[in-house]
C-alpha positions in Angstrom: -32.2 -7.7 -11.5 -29.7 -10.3 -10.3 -26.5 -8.9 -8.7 -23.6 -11.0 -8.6 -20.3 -10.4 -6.1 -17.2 -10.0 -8.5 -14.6 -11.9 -6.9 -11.1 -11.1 -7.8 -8.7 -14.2 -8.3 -5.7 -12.9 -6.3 -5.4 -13.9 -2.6 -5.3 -10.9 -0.6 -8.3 -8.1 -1.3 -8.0 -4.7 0.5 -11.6 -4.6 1.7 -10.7 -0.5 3.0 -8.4 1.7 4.9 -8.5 4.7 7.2 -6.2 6.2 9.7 -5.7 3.4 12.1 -6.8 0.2 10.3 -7.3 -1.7 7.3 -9.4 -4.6 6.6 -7.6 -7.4 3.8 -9.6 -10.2 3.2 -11.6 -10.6 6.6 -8.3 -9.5 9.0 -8.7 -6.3 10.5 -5.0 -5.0 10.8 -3.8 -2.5 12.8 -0.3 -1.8 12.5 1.6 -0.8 9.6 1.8 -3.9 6.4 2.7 -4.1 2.7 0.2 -5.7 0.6 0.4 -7.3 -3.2 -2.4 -8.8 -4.7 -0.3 -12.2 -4.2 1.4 -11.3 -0.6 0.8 -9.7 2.8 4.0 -8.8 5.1 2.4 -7.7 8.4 4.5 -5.9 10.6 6.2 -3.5 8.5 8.3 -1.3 11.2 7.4 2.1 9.8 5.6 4.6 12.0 6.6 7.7 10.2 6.5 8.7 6.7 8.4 12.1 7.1 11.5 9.7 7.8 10.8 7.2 5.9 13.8 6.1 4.2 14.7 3.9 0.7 16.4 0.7 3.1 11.8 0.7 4.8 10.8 0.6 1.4 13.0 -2.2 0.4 10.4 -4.8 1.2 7.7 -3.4 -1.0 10.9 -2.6 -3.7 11.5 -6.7 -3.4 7.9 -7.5 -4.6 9.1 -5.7 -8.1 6.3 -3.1 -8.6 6.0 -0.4 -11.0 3.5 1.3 -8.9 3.7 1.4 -5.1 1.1 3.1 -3.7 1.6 4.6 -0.3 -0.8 4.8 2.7 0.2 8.1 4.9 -2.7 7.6 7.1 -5.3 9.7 8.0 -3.8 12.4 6.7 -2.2 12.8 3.2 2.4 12.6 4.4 5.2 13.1 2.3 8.2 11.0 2.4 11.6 12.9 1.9 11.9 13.9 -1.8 15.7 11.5 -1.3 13.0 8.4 -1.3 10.8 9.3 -3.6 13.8 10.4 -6.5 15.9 6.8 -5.3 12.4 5.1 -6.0 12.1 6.9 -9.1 15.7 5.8 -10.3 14.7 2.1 -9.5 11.9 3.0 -12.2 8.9 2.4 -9.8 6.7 5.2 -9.2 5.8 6.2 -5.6 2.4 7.8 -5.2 1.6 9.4 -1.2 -1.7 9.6 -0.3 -3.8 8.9 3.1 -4.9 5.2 3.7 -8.6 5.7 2.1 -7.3 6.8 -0.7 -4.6 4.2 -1.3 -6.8 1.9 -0.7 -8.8 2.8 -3.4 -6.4 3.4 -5.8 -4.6 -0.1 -5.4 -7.7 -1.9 -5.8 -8.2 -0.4 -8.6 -4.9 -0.8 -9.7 -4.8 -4.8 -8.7 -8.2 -5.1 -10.8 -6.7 -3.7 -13.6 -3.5 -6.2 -13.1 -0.9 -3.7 -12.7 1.9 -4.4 -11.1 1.5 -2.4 -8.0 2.7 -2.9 -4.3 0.7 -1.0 -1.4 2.3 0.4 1.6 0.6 1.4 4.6 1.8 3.3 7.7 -0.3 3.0 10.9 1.2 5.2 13.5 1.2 4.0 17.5 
């Protein structure tokens, strides 16, 4: 049997996640970034999802997803319900989870085409 590599035609793939980096394309990054299948913005300021407020998402909010997935890091975080309900008003859902996870659900996500955003915090 012949196995072929399935290359997705977006420019940025999320190759994995954990709790203190991610690897997109072949960059290994280690602070906290917003990715789109059509965008990477390194050097997102947040360090802490418990204050993580609606004017740090607005980056992610700009790239007009319906899903934004968020990266908590090695542990699952919740941002203050305030963020989540203002996102929710804006008609984009926001969906918490550690960095593994997101990662896995936005590339699944990007495969399917959605229109999802991926968020991930890297605390110093």
């Amino acid at each position: 049997m012949q196995l072929h590599q399935e290359r997705p035609d977006y420019a940025y793939v999320l190759r994995g996640a954990g709790g203190d980096t991610a690897t997109v394309n072949d960059r290994v990054l280690r602070e906290s970034f917003i990715l789109a299948p059509d965008r990477l913005l390194e050097g997102w300021g947040v360090r802490d999802v418990a204050s993580l407020g609606i004017a740090d998402l607005e980056p992610a909010l700009a790239l007009q997803p319906e899903v934004l997935v968020l990266g908590t890091g090695a542990a699952q975080a919740f941002p203050p319900p305030e963020t989540v309900a203002a996102c929710l008003a804006r008609g984009v859902g926001l969906e918490a989870m550690t960095n593994a996870a997101a990662a896995r659900t936005y590339t699944v996500l990007a495969a399917e085409e959605r229109k999802v955003v991926a968020a991930f915090v890297f605390p110093l």
